[in-house]
C-alpha positions in Angstrom: -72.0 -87.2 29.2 -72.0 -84.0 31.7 -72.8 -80.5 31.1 -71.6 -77.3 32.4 -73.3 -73.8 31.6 -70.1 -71.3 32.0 -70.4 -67.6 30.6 -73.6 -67.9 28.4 -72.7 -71.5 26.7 -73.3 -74.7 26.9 -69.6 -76.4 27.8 -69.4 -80.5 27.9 -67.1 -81.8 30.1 -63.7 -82.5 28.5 -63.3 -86.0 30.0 -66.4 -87.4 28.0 -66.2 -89.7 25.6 -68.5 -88.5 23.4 -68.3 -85.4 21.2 -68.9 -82.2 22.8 -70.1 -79.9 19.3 -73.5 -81.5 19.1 -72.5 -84.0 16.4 -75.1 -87.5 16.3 -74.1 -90.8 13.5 -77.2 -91.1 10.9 -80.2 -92.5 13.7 -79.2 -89.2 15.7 -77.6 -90.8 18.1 -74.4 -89.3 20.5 -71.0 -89.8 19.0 -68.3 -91.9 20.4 -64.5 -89.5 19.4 -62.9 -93.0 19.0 -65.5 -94.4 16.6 -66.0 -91.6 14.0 -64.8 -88.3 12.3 -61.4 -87.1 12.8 -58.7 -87.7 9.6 -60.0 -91.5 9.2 -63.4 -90.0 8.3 -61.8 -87.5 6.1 -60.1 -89.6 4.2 -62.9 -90.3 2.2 -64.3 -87.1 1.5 -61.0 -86.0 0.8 -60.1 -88.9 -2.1 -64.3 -88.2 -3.1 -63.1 -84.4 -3.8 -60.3 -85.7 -5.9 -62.6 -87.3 -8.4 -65.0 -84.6 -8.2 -62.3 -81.7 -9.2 -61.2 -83.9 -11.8 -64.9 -83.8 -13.5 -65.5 -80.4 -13.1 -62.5 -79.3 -14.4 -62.3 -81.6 -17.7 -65.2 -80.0 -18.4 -64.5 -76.3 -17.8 -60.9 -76.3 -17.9 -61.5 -76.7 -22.1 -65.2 -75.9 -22.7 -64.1 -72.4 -24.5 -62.4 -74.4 -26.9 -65.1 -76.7 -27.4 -67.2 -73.8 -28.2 -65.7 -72.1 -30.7 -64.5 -75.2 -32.4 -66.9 -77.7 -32.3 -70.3 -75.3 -31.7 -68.9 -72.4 -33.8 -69.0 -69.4 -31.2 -67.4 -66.5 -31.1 -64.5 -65.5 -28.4 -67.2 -63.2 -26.3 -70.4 -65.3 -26.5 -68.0 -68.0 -25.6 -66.1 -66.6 -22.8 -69.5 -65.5 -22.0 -71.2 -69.1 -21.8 -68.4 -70.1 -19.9 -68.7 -67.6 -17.0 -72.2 -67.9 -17.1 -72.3 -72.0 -17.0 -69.6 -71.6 -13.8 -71.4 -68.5 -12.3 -74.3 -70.9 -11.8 -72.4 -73.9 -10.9 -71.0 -71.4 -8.1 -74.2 -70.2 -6.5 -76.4 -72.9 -6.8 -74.6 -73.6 -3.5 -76.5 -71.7 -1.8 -79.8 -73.8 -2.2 -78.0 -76.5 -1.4 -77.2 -75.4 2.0 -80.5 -74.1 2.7 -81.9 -77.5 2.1 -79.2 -79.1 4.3 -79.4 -76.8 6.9 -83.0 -76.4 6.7 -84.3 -80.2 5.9 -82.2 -82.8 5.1 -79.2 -82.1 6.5 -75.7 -82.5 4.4 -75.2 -86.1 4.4 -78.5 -87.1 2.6 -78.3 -83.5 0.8 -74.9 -84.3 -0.8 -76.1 -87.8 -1.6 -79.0 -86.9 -3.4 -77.0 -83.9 -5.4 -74.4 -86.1 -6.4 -76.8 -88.3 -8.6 -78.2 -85.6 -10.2 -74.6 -84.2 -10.6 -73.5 -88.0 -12.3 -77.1 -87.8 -14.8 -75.7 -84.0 -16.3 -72.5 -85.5 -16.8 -74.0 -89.2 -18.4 -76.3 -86.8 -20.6 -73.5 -84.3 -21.7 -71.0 -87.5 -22.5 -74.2 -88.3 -25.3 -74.1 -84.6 -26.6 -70.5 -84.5 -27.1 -70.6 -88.0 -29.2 -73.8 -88.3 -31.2 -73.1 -86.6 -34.6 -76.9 -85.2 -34.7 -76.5 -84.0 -31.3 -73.8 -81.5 -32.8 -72.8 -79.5 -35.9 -70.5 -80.6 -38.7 -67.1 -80.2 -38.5 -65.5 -77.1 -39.5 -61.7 -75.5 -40.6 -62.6 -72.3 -41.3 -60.6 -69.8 -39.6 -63.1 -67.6 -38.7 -65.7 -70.3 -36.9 -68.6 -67.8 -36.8 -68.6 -68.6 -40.7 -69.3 -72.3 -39.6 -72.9 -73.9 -39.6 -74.2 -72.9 -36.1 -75.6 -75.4 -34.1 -79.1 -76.1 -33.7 -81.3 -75.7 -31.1 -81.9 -79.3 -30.6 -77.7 -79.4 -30.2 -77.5 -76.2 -27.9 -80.7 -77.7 -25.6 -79.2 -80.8 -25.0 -75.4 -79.4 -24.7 -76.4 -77.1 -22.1 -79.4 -78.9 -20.9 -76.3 -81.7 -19.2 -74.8 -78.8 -18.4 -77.1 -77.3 -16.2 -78.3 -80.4 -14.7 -74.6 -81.0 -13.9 -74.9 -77.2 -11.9 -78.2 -78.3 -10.1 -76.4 -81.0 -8.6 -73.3 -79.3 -7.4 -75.8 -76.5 -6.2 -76.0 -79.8 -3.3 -72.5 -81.2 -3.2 -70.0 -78.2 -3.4 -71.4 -76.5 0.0 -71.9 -79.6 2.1 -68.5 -81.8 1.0 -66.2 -79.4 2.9 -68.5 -79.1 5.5 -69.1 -82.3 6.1 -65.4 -82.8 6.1 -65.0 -80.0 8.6 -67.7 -81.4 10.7 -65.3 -84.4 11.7 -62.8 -82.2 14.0 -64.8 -81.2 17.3 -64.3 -77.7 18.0 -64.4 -78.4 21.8 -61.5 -80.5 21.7 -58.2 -78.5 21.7 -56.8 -81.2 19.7 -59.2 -81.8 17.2 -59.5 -77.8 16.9 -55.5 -77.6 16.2 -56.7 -80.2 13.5 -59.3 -78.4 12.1 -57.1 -75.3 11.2 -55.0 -77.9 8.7 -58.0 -79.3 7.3 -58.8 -76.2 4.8 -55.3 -76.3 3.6 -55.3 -80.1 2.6 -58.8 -79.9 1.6 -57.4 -77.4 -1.2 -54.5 -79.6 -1.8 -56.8 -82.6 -2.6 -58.9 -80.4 -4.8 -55.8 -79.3 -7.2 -54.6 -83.1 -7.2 -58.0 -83.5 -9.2 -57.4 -80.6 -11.0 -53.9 -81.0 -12.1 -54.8 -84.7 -13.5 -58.0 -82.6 -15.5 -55.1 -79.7 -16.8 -53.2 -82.3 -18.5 -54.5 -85.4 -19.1 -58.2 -84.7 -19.8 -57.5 -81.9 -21.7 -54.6 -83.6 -23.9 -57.8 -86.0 -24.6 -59.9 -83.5 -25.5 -57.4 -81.8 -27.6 -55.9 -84.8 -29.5 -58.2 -88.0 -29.1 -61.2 -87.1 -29.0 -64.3 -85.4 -26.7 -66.4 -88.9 -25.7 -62.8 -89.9 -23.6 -62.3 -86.8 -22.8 -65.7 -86.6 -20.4 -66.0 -89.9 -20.5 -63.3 -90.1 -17.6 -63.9 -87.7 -15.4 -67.7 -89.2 -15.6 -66.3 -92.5 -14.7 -63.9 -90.9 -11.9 -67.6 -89.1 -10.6 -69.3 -92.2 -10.4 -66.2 -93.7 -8.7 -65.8 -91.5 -6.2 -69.9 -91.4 -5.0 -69.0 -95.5 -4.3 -65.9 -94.0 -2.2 -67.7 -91.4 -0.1 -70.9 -94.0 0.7 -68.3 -96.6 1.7 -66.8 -94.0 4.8 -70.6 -93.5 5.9 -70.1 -95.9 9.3 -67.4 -93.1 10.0 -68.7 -90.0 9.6 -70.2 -87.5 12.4 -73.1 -85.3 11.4 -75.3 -82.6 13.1 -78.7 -82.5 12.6 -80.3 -80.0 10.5 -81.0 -76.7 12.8 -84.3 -75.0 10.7 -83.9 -72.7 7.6 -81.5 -69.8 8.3 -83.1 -67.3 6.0 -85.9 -67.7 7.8 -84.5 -67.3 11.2 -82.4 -64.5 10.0 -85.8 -63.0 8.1 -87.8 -63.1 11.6 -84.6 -60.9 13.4 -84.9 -58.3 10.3 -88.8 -58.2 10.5 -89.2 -58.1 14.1 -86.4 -55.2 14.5 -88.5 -53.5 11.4 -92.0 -53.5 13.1 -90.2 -52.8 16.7 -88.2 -49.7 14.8 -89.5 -47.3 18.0 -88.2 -49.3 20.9 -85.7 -48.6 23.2 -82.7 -50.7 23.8 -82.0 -51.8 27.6 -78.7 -50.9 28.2 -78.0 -53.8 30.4 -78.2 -57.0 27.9 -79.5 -59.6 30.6 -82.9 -57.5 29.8 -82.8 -58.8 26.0 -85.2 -61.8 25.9 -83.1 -65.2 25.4 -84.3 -69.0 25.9 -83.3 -70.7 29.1 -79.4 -72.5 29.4 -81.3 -75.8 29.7 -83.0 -75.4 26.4 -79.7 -75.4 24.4 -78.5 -78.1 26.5 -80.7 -80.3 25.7 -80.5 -79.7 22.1 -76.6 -79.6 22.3 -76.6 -76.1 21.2 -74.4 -73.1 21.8 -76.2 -70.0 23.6 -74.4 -66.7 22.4 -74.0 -63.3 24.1 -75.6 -60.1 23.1 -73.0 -58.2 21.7 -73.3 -54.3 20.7 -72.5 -54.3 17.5 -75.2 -53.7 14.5 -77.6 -52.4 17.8 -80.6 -51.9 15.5 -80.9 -55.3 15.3 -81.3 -56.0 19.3 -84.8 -54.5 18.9 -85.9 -57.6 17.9 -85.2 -59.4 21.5 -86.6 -56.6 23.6 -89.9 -58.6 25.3 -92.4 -55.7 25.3 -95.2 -58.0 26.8 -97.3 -57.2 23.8 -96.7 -60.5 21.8 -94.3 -63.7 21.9 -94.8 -64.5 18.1 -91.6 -65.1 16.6 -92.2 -62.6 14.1 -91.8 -60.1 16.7 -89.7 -61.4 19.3 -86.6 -63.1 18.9 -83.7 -64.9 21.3 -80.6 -63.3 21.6 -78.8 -66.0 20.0 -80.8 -65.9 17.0 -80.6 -61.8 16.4 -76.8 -62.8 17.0 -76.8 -65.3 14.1 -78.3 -63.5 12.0 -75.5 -60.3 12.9 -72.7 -62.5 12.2 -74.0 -63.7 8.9 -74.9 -59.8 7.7 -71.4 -58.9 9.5 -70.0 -60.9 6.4 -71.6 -59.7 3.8 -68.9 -57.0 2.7 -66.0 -59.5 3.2 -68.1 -61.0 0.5 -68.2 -58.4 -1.7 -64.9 -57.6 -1.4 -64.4 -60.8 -3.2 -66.2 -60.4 -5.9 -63.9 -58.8 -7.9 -60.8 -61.5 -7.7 -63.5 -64.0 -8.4 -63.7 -62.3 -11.4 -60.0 -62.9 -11.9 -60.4 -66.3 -11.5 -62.6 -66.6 -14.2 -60.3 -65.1 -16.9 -58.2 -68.7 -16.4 -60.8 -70.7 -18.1 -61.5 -68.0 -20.9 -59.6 -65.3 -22.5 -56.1 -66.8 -20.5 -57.0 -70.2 -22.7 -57.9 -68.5 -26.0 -54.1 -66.2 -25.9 -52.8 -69.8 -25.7 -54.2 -70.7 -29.0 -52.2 -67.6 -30.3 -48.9 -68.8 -29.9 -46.9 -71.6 -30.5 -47.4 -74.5 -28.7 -45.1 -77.0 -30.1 -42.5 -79.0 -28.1 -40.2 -81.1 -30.3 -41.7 -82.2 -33.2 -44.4 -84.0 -32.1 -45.5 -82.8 -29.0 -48.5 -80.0 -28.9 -49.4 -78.7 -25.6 -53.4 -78.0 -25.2 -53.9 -74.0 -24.7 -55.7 -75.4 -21.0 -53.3 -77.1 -19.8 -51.2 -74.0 -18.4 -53.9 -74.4 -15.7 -51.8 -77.2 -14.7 -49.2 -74.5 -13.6 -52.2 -72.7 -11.2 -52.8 -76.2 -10.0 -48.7 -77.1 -9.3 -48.4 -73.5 -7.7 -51.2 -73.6 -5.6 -50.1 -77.2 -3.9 -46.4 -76.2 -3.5 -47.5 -72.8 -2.3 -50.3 -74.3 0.5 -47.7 -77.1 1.8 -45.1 -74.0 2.2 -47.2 -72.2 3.8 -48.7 -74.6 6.4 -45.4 -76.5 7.1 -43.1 -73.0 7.6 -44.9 -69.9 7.1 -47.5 -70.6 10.0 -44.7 -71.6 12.3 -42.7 -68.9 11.5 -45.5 -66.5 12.0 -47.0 -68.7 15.1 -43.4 -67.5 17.1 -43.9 -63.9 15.9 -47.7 -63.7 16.5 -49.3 -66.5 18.9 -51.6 -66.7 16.5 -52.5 -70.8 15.8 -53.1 -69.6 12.2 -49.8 -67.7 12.0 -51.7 -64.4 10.9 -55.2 -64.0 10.8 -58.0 -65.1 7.8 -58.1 -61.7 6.9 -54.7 -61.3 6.3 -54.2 -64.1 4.4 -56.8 -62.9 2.5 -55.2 -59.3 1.6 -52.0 -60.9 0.7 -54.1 -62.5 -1.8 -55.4 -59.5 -3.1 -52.3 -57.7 -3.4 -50.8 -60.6 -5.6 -54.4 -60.3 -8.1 -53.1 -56.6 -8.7 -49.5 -57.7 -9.6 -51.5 -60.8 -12.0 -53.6 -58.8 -14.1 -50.3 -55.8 -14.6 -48.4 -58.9 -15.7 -51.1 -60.2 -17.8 -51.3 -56.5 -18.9 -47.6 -56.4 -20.0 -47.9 -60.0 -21.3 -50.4 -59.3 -23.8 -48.7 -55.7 -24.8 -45.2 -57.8 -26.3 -47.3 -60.3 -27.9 -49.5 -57.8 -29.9 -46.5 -55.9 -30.8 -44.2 -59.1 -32.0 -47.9 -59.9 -34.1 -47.2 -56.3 -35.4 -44.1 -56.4 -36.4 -44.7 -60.3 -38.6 -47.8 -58.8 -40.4 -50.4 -60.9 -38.9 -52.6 -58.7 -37.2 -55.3 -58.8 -40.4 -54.7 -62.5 -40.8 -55.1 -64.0 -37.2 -51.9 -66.1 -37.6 -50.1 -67.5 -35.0 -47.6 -65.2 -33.4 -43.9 -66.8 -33.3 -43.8 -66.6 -29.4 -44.0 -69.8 -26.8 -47.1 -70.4 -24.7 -44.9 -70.0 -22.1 -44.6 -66.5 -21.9 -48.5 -67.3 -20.5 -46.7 -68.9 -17.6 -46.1 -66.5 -15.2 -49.7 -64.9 -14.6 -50.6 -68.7 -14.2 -48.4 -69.3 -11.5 -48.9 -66.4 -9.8 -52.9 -67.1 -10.2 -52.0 -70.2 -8.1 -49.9 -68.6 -5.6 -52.8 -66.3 -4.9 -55.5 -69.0 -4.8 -52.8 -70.5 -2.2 -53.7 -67.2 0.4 -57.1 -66.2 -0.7 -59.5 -69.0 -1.8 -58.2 -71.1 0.9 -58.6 -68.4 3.8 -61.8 -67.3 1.8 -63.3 -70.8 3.0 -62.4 -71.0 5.8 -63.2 -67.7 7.0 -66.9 -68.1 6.0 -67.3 -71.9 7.5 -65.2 -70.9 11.2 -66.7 -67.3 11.4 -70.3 -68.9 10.4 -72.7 -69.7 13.7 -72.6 -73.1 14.5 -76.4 -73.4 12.8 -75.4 -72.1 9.7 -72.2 -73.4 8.9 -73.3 -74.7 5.0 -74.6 -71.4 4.8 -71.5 -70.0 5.7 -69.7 -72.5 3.6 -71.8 -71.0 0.5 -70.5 -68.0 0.7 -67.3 -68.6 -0.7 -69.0 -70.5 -3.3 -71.2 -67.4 -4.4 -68.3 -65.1 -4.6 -66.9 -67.3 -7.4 -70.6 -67.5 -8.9 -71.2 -63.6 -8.6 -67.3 -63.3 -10.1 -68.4 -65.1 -13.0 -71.5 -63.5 -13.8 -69.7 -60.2 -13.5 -66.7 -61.4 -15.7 -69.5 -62.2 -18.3 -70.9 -58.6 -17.8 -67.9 -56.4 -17.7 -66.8 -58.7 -20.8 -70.0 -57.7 -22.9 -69.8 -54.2 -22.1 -66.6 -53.6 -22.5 -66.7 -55.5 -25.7 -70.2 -53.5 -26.5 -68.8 -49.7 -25.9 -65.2 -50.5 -27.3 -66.8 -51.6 -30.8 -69.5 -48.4 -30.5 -66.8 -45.6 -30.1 -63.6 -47.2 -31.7 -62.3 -46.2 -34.8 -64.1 -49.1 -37.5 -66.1 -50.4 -34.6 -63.1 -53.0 -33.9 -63.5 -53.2 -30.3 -60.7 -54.4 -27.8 -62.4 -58.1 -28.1 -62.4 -59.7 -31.2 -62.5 -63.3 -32.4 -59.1 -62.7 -34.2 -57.1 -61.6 -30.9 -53.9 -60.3 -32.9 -56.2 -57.4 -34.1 -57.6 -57.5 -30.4 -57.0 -54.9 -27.4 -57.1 -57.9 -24.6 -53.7 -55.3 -23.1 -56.4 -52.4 -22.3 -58.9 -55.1 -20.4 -56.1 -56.3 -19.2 -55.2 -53.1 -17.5 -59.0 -52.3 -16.8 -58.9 -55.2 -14.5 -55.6 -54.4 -12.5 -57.4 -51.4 -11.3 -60.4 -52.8 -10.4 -58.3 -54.6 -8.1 -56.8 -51.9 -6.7 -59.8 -50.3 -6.3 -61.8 -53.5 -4.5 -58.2 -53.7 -2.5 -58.6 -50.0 -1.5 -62.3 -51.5 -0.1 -61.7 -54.6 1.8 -59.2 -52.7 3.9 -61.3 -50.3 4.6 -64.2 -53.3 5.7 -61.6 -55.1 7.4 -61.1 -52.3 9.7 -64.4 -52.1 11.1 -64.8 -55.8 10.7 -65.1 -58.0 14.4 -64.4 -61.7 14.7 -67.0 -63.8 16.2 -66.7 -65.0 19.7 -65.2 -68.5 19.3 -68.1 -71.3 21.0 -65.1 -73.2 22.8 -62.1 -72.6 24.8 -60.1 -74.7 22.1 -58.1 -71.2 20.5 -57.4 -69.9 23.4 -56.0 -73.2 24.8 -53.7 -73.4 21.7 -52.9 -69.9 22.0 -52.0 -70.3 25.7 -49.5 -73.4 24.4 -47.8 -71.2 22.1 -47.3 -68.8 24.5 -45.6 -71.2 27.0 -43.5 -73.1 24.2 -42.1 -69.7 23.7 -41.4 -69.0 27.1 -39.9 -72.3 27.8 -37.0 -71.5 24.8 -36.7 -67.6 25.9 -36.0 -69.1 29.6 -33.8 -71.7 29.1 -29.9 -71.0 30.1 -27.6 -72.1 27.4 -24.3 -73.1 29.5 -20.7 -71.8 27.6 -17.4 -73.2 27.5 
């Protein structure tokens, strides 16, 4: 396998047989291309997502109903435990891909998470059936009248759930990874394959979903809770057997050191070198010989003059060579790239919080209307989430069959329009969501009105349908923004910190959550403090509810967070891609299109 050092990287020479990106099989040796990775390879972390979406959602697709009718909550400490159970299971993630990238690397991280994953779920099958391990029934209307359960019943009940968290903390940031890990960025081909991959990634993910939107939650609803999470736990365990039985095909890359501490040194050493003077000419910078990151099959990146602060920390001033004080270039660059993201991430923060409204107060307006079909028929309030699901998959094959070659011809850009633009059309469509939601909710209190059961809580003579477009839409969004959210923060991640970077779009959903839960409570809190009666926006009995004003709070923090990331989108730069692999498929574009604009059509 040969090696070239071209323009401050390490290139392998594109004739090899052998991966170029660094990757090794499990003994750390050199991968043969035609023996692992690619779309054979992926094929089983693909189906192993499947399963996985379809446990996670049975669960949380349905838990606020399990919470108010089988542990007696109210709508806000439900909606609240709800967010707060999927906040963590969001940014536990990022533990997980410290330890991968730090220690064990994602193969033996995910395997290891994924047992502890399968125990919360074994555990929270036993809470859901013992009768001591959960209150007596109840009809009451009100449920907060019910006999609360204990704390032996709430210990165990979230005691699976938790556990369950813990060990997605380990598999959510180093699944897609690993999947993404199979394409080598130094192979134009592989590269050109690599920009699909996110796109069916998410479509496997809402096949899961759609099966635990419908079926699991028709279980739930109308047989009974033990089936209910009895077969997504099965699925689980199912699809742990699929993704060990691909291990003889997967390529992996060997864990690079922790990245908080690398970036941690970079910070310090600029810190304690605050004084120093720049060189103006970068080859001055300190940085580790070509040959060093050749032989570790690592990429060597230039200094760059953005965040210039930080290139304090790789000016050699003789003094000291501890690495608390002076750092490669490559490094400081690392750790620039992954602060460079930071307010992309918070600019996500807020749709996140969006997202979260699916599972809670979305579900509990479905148990407000009627939900009959025929005679017998009685759709579950959680199963509109099958509409996100059916949305999102129609809207991702759309887009990657037609709208990228549309916008390839118009653009030359392989992705059709940038991550960041895919991103703001996302954005745009949360805005129009929430003043749907908003307009929703604003007929359904007034046709509540106008039948006299505001006092009484009935059920307002209206379908569930009229729920239906704000889910749709929620999937059409989900289509632009969660996918190019992912893959923004795994391709514009350094090579060494690509879980990391993978995590990132798993804490803005955690972060989302915990801020749904918060502007929830205080909203509720100051609404019941300075209303007339103390009634409050949120109430248990929604007909006497406000859920139109939140509604509308919510469409203009959108705006407001929209107003944001375009103003952090224009100062934001992409990272310098590691291989010529783009610009190759950029180049091909370009010639395609000169090869149609050239060619004479002959006329009669």
């Amino acid at each position: 396998m040969s090696v070239n050092m071209e323009e401050g990287r390490v290139v392998m020479s594109s004739s090899s047989e052998y991966t170029q990106d660094g990757s090794v099989d499990l003994k750390g040796n050199p991968v043969l291309k035609s023996k692992r990775g690619r779309w054979k390879a992926c094929s089983f972390v693909v189906v192993y997502e499947i399963f996985e979406r379809m446990a996670y959602y049975g669960i949380s697709s349905n838990l606020i109903l399990y919470l108010t009718k089988k542990l007696h909550q109210g709508t806000v400490t439900a909606s609240n435990n709800v967010t707060n159970w999927v906040g963590t299971i969001w940014i536990t993630p990022i533990f997980g891909a410290y330890i991968a990238d730090a220690h064990l690397g994602r193969y033996w991280t995910f395997l290891v998470a994924s047992i502890i994953y399968l125990l919360g779920m074994s555990v929270l099958i036993l809470s859901v059936s013992l009768p001591s391990l959960k209150p007596p029934q109840c009809h009451e209307a009100d449920v907060t009248k019910c006999q609360k359960a204990s704390t032996l019943h709430l210990a165990v009940f979230y005691g699976a759930l938790y556990t369950l968290a813990l060990g997605t903390g380990g598999t959510k940031p180093n699944i897609s990874t690993i999947g993404a890990d199979q394409f080598d960025d130094f192979d134009p081909k592989e590269k050109s394959h690599k920009l699909s991959f996110f796109n069916w990634w998410m479509f496997s993910i809402f096949i899961g979903t759609l099966f635990a939107n419908t079926v699991l939650v028709y279980i739930q609803d109308n047989v009974g809770w033990t089936l209910g999470y009895g077969l997504p736990t099965l699925g689980l365990a199912l699809s742990i057997m699929i993704f060990f039985a691909g291990t003889p095909f997967y390529r992996h890359k060997l864990p690079s050191g922790s990245p908080f501490t690398r970036m941690a040194k970079v910070i310090v050493a600029s810190i304690r070198k605050w004084n120093v003077i720049v060189p103006s000419d970068p080859k001055d910078l300190y940085e580790l010989d070509l040959e060093e990151y050749a032989k570790n099959a690592k990429v060597r990146i230039d200094s760059t003059p953005t965040l210039r602060f930080l290139n304090k920390a790789c000016v050699n001033t003789g003094s000291s060579h501890n690495a608390w004080m002076l750092c490669p270039v490559t490094q400081v660059e690392e750790t620039k790239q992954m602060l460079r993201m930071i307010p992309i991430l918070v600019s996500t923060f807020v749709p996140s919080t969006m997202v979260a409204q699916i599972n809670t107060l979305f579900v509990k307006q479905g148990t407000t209307l009627d939900r009959a079909i025929g005679r017998s028929f009685s759709i579950p309030p959680a199963s509109l989430g099958a509409f996100v699901t059916l949305s999102m998959l129609i809207c991702v094959v759309i887009y990657d069959r037609f709208f990228v070659k549309i916008m390839q011809k118009l653009t030359h850009n392989p992705r059709g329009i940038t991550l960041l633009q895919r991103m703001g059309i996302g954005l745009v469509i949360h805005i129009v969501i929430m003043v749907i939601a908003f307009l929703t909710e604003r007929y359904r209190l007034s046709v509540a009105k106008e039948h006299g059961l505001v006092q009484n809580g009935g059920q307002v003579p209206l379908s569930i349908f009229i729920l239906l477009p704000q889910f749709v839409l929620m999937g059409t969004a989900d289509a632009f923004l969660e996918v190019a959210k992912i893959e923004f923060f795994y391709d514009q991640a350094p090579e060494s910190m690509k879980s990391l970077g993978t995590s990132y779009s798993m804490t803005s959903l955690g972060i989302g959550n915990f801020l749904s839960t918060f502007v929830l409570s205080t909203v509720s809190h100051i609404t019941k403090e300075h209303s007339s009666e103390h009634k409050g926006w949120i109430l248990n009995n929604l007909n006497a509810s406000h859920l139109d004003y939140y509604y509308a709070l919510l469409a203009v923090l959108n705006f407001l967070n929209l107003i944001f990331f375009l103003v952090v989108v224009k100062f934001y730069v992409y990272r310098a891609e590691v291989s010529d692999s783009i610009k190759h498929l950029t180049e091909e574009l370009k010639e395609k299109k000169a090869v149609v604009s050239n060619q004479v059509i002959p006329r009669d």
